[in-house]
PDB file of N, CA, C, O and CB in Angstrom:
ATOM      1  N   UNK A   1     -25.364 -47.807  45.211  1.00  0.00           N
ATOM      2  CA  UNK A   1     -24.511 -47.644  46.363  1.00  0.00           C
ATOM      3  C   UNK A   1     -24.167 -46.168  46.522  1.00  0.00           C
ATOM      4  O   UNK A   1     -24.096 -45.445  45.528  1.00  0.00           O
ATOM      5  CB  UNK A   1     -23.237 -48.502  46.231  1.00  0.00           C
ATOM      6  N   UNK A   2     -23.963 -45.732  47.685  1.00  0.00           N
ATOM      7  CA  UNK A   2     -23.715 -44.305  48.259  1.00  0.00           C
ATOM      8  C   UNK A   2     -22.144 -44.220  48.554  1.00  0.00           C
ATOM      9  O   UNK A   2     -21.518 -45.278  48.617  1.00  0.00           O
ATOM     10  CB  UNK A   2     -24.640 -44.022  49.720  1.00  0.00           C
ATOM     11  N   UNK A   3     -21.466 -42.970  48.741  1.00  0.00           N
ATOM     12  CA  UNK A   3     -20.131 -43.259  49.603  1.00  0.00           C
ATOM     13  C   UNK A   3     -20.517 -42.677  50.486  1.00  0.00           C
ATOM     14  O   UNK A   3     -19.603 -42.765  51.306  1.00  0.00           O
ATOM     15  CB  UNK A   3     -18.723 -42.857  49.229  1.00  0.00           C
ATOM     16  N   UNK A   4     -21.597 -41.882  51.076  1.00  0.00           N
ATOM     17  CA  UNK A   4     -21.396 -41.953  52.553  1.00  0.00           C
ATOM     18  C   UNK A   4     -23.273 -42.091  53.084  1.00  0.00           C
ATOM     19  O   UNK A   4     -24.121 -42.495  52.289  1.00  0.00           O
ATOM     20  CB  UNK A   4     -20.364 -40.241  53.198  1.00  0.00           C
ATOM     21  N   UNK A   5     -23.546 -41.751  54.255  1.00  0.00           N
ATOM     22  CA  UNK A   5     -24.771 -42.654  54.852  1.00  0.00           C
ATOM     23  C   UNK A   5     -25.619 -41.698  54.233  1.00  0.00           C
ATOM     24  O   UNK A   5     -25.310 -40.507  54.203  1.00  0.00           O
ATOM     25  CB  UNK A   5     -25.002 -42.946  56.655  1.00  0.00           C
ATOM     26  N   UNK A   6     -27.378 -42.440  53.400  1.00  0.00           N
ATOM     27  CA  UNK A   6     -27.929 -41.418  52.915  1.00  0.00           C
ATOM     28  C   UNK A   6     -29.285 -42.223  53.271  1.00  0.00           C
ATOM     29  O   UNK A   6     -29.321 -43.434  53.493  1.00  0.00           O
ATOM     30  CB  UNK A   6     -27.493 -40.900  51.380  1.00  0.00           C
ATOM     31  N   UNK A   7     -30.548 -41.225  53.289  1.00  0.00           N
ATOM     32  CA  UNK A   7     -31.699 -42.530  53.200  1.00  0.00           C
ATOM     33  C   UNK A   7     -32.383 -42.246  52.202  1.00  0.00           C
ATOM     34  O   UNK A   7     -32.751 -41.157  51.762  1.00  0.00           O
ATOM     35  CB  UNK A   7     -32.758 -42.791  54.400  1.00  0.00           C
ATOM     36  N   UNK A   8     -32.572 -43.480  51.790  1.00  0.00           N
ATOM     37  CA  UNK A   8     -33.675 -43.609  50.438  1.00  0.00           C
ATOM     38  C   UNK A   8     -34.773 -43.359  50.258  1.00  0.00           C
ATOM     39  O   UNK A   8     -35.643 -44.102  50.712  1.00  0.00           O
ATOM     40  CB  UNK A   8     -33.918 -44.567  50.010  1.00  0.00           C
ATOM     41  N   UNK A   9     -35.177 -41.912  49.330  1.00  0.00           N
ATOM     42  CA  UNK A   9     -36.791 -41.738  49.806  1.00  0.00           C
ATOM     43  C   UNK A   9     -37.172 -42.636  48.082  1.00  0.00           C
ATOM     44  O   UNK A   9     -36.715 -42.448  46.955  1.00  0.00           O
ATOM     45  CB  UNK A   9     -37.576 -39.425  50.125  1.00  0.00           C
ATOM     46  N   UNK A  10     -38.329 -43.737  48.694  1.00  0.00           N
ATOM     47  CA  UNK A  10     -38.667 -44.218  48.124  1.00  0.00           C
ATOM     48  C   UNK A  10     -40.348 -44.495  47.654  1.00  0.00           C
ATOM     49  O   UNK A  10     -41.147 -44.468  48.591  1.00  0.00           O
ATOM     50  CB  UNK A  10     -37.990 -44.807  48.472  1.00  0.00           C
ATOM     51  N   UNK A  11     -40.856 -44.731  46.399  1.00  0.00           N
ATOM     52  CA  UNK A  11     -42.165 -45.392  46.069  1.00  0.00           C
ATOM     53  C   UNK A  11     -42.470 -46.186  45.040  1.00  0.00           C
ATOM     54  O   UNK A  11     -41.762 -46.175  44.033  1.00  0.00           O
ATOM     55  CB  UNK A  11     -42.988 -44.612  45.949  1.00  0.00           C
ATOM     56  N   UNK A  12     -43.252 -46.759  45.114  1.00  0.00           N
ATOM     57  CA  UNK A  12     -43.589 -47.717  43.625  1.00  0.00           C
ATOM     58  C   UNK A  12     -44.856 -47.356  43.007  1.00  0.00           C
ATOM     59  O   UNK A  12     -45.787 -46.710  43.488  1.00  0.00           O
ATOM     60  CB  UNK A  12     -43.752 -49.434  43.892  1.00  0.00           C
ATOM     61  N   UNK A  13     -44.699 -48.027  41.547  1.00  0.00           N
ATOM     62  CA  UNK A  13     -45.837 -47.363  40.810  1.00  0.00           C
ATOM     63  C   UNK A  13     -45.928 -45.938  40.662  1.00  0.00           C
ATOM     64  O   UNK A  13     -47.115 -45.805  40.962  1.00  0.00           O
ATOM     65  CB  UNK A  13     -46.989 -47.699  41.381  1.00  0.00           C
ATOM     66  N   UNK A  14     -45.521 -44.779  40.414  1.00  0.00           N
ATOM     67  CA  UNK A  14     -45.758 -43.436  40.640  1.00  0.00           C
ATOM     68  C   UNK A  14     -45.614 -43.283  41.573  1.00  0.00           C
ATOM     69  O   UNK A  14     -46.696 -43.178  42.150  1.00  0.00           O
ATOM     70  CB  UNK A  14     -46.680 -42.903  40.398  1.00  0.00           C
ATOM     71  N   UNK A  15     -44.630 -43.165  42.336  1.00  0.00           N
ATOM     72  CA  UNK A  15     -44.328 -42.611  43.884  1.00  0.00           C
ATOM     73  C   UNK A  15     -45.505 -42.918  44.766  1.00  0.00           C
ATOM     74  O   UNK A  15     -45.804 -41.942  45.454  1.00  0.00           O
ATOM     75  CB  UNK A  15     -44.082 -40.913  43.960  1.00  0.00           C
ATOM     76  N   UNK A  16     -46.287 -44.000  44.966  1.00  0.00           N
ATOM     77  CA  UNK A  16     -47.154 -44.484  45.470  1.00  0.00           C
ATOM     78  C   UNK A  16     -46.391 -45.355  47.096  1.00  0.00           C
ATOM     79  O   UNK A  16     -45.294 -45.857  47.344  1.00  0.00           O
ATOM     80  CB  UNK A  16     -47.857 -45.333  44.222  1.00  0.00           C
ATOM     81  N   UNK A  17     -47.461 -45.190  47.754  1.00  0.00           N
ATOM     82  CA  UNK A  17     -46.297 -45.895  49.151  1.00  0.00           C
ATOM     83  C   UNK A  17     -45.287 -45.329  49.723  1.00  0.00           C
ATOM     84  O   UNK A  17     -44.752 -46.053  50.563  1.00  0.00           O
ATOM     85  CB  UNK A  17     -45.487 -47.035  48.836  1.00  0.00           C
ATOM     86  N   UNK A  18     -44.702 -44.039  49.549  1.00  0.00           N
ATOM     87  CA  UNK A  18     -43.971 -43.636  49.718  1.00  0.00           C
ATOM     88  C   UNK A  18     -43.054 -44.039  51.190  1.00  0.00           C
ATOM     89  O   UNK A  18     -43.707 -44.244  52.213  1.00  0.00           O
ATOM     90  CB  UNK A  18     -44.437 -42.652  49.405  1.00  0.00           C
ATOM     91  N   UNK A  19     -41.816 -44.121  51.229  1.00  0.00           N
ATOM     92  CA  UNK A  19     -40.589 -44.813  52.141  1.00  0.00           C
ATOM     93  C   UNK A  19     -39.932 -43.838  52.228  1.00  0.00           C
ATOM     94  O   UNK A  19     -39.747 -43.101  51.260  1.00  0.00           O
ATOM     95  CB  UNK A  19     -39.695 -46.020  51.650  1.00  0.00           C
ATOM     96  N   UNK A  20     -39.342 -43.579  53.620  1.00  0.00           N
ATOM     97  CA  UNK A  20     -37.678 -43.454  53.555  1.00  0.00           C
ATOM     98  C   UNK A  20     -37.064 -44.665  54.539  1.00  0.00           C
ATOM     99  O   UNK A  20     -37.447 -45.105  55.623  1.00  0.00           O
ATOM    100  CB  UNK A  20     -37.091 -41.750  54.206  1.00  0.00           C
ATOM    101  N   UNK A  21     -36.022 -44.976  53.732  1.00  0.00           N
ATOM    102  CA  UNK A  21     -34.833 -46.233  54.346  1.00  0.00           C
ATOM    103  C   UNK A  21     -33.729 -45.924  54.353  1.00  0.00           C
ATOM    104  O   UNK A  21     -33.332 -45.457  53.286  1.00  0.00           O
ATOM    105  CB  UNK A  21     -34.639 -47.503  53.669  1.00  0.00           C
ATOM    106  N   UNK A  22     -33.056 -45.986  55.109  1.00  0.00           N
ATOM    107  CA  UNK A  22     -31.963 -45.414  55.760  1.00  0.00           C
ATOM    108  C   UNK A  22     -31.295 -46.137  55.366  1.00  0.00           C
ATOM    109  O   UNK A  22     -31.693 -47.281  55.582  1.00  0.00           O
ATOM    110  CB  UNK A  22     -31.847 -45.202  57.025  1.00  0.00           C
ATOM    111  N   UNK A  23     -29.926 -46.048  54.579  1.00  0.00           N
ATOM    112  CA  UNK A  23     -28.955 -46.909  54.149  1.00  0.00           C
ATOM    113  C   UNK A  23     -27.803 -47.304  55.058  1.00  0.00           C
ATOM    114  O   UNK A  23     -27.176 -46.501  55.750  1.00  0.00           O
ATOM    115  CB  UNK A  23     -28.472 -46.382  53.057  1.00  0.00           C
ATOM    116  N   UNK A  24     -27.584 -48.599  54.997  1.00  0.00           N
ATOM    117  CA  UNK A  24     -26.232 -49.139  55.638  1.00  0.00           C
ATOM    118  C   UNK A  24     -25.023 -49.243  54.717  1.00  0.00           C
ATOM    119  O   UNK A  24     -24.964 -49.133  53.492  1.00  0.00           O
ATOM    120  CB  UNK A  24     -26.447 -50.567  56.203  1.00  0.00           C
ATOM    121  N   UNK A  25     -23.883 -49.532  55.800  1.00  0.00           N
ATOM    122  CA  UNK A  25     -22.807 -49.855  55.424  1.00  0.00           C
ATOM    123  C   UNK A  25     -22.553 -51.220  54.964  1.00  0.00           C
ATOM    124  O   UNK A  25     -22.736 -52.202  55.683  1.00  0.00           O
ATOM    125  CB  UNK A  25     -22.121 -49.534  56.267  1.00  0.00           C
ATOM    126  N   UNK A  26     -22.145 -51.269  53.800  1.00  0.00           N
ATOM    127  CA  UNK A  26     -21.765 -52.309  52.756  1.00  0.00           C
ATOM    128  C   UNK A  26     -20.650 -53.287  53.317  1.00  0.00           C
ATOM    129  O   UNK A  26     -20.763 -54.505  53.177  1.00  0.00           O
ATOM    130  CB  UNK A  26     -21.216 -51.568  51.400  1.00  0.00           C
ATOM    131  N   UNK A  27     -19.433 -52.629  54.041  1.00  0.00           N
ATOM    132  CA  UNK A  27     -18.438 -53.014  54.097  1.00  0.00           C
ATOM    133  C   UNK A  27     -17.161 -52.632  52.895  1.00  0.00           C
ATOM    134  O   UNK A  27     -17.350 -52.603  51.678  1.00  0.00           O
ATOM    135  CB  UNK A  27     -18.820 -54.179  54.270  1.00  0.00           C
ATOM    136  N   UNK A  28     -16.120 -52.413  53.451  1.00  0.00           N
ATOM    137  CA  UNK A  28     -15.127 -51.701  52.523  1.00  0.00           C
ATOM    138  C   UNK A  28     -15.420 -49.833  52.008  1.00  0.00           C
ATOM    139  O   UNK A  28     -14.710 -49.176  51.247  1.00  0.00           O
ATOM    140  CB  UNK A  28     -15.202 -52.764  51.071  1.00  0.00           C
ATOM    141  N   UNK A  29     -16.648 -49.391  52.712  1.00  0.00           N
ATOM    142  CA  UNK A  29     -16.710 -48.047  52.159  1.00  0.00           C
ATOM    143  C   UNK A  29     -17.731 -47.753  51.914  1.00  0.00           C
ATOM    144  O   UNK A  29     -18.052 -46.614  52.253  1.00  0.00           O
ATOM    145  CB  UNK A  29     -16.097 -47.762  51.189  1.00  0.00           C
ATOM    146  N   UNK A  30     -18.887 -48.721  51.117  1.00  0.00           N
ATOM    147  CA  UNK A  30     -20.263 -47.810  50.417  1.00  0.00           C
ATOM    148  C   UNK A  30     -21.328 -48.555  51.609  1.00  0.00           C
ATOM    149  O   UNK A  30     -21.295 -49.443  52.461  1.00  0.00           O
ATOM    150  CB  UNK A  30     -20.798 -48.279  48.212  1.00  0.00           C
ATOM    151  N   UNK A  31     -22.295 -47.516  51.016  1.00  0.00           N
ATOM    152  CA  UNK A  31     -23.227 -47.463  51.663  1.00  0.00           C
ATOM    153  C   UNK A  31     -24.440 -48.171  50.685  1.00  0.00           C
ATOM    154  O   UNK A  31     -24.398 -47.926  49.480  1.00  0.00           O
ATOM    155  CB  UNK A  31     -23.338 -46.061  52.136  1.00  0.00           C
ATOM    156  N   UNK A  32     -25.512 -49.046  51.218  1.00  0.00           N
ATOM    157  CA  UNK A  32     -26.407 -49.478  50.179  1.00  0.00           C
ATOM    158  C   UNK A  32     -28.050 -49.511  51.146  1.00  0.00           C
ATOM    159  O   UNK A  32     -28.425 -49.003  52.202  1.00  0.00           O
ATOM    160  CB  UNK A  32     -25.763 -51.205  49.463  1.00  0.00           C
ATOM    161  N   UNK A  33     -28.457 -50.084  50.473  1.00  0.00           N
ATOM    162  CA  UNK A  33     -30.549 -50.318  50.707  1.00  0.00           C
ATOM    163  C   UNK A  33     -30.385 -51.539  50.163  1.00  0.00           C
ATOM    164  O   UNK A  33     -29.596 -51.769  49.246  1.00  0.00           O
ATOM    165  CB  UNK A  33     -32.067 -49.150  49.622  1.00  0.00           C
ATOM    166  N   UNK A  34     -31.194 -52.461  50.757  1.00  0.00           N
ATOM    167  CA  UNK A  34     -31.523 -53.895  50.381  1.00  0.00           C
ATOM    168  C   UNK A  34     -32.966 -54.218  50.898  1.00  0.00           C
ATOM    169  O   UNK A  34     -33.355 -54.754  51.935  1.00  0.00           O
ATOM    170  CB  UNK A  34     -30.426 -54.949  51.033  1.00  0.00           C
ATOM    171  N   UNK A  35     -33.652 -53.684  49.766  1.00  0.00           N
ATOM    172  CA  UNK A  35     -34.996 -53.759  49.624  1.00  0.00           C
ATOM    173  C   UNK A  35     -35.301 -54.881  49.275  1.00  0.00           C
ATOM    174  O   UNK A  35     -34.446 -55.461  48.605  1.00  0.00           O
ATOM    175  CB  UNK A  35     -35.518 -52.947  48.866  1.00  0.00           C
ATOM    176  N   UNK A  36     -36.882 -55.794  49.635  1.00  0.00           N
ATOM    177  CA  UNK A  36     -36.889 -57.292  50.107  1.00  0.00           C
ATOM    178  C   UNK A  36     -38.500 -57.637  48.833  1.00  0.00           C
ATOM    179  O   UNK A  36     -39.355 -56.793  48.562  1.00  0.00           O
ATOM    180  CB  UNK A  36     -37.229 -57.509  52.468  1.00  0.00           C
ATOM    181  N   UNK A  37     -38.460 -58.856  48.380  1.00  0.00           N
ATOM    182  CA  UNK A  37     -39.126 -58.988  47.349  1.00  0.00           C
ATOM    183  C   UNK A  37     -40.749 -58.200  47.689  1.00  0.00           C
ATOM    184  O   UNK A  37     -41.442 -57.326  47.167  1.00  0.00           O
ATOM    185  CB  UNK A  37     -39.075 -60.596  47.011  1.00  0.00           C
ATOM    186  N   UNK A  38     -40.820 -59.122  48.892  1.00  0.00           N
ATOM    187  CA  UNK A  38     -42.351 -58.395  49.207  1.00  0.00           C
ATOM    188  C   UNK A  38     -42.683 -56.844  49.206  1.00  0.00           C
ATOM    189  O   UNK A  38     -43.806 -56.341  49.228  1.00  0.00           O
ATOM    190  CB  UNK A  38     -42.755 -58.759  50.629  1.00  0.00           C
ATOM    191  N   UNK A  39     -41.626 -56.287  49.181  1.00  0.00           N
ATOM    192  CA  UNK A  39     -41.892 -54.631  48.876  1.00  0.00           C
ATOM    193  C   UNK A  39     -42.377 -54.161  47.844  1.00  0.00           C
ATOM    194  O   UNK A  39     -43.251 -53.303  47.725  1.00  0.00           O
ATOM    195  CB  UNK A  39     -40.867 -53.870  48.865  1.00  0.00           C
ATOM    196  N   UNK A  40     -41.476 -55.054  46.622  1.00  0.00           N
ATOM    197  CA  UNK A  40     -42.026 -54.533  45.168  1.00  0.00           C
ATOM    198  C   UNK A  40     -43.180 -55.711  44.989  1.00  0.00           C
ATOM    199  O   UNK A  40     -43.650 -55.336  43.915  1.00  0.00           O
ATOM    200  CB  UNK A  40     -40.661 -54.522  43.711  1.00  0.00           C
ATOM    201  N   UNK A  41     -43.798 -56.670  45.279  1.00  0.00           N
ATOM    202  CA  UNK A  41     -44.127 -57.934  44.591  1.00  0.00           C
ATOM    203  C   UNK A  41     -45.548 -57.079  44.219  1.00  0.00           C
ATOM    204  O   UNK A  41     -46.127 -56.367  45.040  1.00  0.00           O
ATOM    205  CB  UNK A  41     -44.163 -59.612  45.613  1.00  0.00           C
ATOM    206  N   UNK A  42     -45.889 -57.240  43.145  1.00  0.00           N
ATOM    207  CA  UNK A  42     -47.402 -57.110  41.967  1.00  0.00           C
ATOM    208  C   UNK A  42     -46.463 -55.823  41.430  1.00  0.00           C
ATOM    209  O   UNK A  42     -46.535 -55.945  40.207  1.00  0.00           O
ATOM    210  CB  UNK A  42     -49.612 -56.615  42.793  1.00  0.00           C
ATOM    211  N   UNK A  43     -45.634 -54.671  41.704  1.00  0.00           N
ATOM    212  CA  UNK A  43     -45.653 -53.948  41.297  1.00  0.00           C
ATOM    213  C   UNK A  43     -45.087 -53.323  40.095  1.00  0.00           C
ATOM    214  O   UNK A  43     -43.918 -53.691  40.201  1.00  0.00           O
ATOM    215  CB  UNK A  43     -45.612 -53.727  41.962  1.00  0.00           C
ATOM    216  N   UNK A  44     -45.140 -52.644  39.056  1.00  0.00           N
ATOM    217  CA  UNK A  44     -44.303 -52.542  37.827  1.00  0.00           C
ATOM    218  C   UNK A  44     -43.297 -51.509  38.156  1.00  0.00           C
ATOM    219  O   UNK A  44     -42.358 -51.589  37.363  1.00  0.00           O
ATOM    220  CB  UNK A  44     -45.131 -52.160  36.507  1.00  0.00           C
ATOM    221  N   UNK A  45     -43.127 -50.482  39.112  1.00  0.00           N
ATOM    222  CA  UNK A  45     -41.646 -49.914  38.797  1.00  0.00           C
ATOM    223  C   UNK A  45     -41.610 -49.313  40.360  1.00  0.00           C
ATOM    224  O   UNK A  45     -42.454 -49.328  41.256  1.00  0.00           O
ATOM    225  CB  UNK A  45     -41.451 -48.561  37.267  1.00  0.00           C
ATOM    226  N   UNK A  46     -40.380 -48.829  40.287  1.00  0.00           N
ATOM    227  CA  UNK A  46     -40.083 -48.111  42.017  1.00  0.00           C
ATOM    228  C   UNK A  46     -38.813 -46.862  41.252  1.00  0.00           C
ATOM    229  O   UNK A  46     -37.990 -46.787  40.340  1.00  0.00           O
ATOM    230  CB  UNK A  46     -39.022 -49.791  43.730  1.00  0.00           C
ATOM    231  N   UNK A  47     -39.474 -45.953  42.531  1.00  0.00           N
ATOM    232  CA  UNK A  47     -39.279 -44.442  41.897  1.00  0.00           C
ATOM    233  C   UNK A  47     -38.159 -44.234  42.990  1.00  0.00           C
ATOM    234  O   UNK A  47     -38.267 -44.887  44.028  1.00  0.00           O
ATOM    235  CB  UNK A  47     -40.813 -43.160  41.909  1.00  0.00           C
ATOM    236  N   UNK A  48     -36.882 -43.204  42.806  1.00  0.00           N
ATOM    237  CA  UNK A  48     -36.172 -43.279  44.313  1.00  0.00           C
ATOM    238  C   UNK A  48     -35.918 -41.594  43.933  1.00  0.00           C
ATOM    239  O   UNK A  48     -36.283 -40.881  42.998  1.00  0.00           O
ATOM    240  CB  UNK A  48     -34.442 -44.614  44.665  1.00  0.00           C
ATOM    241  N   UNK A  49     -35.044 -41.352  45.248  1.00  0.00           N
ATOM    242  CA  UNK A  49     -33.926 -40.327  45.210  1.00  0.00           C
ATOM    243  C   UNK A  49     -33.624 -40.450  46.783  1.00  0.00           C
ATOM    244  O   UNK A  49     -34.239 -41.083  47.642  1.00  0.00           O
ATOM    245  CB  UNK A  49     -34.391 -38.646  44.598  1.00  0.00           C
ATOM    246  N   UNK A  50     -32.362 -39.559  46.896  1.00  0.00           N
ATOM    247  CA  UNK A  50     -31.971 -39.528  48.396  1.00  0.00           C
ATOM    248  C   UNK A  50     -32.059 -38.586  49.260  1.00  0.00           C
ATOM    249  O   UNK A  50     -32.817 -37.698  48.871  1.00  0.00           O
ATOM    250  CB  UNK A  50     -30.894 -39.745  48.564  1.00  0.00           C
ATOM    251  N   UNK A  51     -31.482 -38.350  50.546  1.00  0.00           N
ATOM    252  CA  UNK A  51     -31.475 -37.589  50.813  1.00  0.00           C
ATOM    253  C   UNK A  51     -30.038 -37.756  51.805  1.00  0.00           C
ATOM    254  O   UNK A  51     -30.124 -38.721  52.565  1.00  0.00           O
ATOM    255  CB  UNK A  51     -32.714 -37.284  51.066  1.00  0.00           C
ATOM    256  N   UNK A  52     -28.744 -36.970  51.913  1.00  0.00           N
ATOM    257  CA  UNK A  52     -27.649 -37.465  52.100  1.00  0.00           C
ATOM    258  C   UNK A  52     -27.976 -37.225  54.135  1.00  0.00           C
ATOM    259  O   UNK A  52     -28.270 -36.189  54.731  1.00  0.00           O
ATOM    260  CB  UNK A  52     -26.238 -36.542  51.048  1.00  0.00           C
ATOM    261  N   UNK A  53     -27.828 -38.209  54.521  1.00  0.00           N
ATOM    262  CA  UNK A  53     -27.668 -37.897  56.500  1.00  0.00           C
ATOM    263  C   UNK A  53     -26.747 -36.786  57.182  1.00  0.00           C
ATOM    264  O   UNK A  53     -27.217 -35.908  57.906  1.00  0.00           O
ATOM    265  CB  UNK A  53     -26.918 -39.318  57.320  1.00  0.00           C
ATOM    266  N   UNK A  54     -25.580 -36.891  56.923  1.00  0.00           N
ATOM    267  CA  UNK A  54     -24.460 -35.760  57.113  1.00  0.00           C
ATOM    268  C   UNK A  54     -25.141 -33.738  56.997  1.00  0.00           C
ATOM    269  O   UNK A  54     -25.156 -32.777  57.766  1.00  0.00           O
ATOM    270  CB  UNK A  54     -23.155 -36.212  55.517  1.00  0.00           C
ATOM    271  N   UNK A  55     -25.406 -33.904  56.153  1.00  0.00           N
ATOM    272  CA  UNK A  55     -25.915 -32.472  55.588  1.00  0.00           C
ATOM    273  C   UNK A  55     -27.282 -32.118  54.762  1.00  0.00           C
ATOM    274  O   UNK A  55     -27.377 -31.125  54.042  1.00  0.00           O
ATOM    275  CB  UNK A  55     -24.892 -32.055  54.678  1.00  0.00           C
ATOM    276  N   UNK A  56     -28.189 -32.945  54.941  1.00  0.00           N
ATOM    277  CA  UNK A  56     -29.528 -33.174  54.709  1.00  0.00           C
ATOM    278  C   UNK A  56     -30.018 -32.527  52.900  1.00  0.00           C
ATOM    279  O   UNK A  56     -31.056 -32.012  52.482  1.00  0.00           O
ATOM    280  CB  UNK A  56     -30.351 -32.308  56.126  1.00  0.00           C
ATOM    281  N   UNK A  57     -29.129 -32.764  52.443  1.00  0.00           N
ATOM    282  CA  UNK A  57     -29.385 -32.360  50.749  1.00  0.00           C
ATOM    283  C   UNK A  57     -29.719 -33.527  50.117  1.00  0.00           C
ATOM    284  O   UNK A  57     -29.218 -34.635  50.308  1.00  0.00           O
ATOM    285  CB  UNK A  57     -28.049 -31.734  49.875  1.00  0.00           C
ATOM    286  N   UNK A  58     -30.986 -33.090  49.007  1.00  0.00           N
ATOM    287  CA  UNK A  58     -31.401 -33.917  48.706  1.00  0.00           C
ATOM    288  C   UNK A  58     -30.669 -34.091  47.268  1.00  0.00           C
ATOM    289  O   UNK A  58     -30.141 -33.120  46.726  1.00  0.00           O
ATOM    290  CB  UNK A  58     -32.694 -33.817  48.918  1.00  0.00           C
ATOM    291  N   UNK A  59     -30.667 -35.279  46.728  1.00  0.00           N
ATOM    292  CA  UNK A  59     -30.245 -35.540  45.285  1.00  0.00           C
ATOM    293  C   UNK A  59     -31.429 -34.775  44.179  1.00  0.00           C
ATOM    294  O   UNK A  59     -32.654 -34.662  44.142  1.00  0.00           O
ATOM    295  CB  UNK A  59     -30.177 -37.369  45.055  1.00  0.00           C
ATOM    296  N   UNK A  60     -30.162 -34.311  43.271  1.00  0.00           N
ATOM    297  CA  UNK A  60     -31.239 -33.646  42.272  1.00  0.00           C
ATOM    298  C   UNK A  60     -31.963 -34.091  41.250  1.00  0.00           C
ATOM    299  O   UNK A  60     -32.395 -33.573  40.220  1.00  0.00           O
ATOM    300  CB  UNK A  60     -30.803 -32.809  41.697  1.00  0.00           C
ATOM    301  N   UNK A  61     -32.026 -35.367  41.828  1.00  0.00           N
ATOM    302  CA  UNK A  61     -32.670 -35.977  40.572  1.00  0.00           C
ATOM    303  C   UNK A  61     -33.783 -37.396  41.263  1.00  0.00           C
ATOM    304  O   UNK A  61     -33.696 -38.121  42.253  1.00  0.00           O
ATOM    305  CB  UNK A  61     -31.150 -36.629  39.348  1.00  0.00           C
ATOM    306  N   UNK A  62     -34.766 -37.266  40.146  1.00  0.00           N
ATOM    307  CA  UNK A  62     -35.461 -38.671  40.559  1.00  0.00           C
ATOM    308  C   UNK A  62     -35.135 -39.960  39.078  1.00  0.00           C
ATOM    309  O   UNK A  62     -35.040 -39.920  37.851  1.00  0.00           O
ATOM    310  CB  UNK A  62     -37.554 -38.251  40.805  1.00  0.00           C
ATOM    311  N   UNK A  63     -35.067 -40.964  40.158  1.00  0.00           N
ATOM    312  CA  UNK A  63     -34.829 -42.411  39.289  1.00  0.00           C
ATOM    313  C   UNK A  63     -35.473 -43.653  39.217  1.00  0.00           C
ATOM    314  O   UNK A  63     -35.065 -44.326  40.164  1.00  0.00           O
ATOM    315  CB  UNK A  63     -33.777 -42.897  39.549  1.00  0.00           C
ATOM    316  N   UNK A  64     -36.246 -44.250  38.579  1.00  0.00           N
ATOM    317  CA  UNK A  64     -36.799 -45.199  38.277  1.00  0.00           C
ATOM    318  C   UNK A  64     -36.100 -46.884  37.489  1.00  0.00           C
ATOM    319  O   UNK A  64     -35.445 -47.170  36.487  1.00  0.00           O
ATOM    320  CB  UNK A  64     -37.630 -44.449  37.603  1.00  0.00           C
ATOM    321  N   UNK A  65     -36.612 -47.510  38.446  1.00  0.00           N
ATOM    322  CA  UNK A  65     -36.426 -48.805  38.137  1.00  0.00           C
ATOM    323  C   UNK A  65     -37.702 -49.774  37.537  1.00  0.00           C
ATOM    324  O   UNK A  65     -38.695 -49.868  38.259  1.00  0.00           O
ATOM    325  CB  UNK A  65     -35.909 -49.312  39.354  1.00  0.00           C
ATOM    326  N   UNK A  66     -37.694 -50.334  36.520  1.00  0.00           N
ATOM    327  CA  UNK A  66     -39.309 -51.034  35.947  1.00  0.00           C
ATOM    328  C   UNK A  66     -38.842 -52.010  36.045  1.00  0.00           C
ATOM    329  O   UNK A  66     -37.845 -52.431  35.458  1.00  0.00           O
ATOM    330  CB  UNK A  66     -40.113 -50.839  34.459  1.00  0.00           C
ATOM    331  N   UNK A  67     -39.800 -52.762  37.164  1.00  0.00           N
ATOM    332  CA  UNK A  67     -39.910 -54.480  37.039  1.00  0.00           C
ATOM    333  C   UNK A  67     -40.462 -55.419  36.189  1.00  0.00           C
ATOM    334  O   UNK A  67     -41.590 -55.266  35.720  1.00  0.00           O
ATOM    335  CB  UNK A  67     -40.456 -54.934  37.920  1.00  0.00           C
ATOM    336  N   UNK A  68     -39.568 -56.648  35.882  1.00  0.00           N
ATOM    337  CA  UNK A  68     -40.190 -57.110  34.997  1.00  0.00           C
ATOM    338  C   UNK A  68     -40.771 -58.533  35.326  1.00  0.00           C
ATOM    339  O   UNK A  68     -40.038 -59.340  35.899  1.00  0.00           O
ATOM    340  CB  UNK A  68     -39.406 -57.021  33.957  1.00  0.00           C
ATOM    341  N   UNK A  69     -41.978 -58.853  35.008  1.00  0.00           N
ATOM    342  CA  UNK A  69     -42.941 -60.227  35.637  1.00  0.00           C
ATOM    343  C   UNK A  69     -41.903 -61.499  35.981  1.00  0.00           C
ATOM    344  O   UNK A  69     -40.793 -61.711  35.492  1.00  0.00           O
ATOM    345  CB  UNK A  69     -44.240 -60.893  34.263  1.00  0.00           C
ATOM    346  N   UNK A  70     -42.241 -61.858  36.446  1.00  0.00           N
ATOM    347  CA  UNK A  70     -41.085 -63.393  36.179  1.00  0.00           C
ATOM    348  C   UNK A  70     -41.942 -64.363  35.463  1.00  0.00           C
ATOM    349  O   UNK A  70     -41.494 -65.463  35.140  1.00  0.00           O
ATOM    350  CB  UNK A  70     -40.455 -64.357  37.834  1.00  0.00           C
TER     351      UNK A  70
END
């Protein structure tokens, strides 16, 4: 979750596919992405960082999530 509007530059597998998704409002304050199974499905991990809307800075960091099979 964000506190204010940011979009998600996103990819899976090694920054493969690459996205940006624009985050909404949560309600009560944050801001989120609600990424949908078929986005990740076969894939083993998704790579992110942001980039904030207001003042176009990007986050200094990249972050990874690894999926695990069901």
């Amino acid at each position: 979750m964000f506190e204010r509007p940011a979009d998600l530059h996103w990819g899976v597998d090694g920054w493969r596919h690459v996205r940006d998704t624009p985050c909404h409002a949560l309600g009560l304050g944050p801001y989120g992405v609600r990424l949908v199974a078929s986005d990740t499905a076969r894939r083993r991990s998704v790579q992110f960082t942001w980039r904030w809307q207001d003042d176009g800075q990007w986050s200094d960091k990249d972050f990874q999530i690894r999926i695990a099979a069901a």
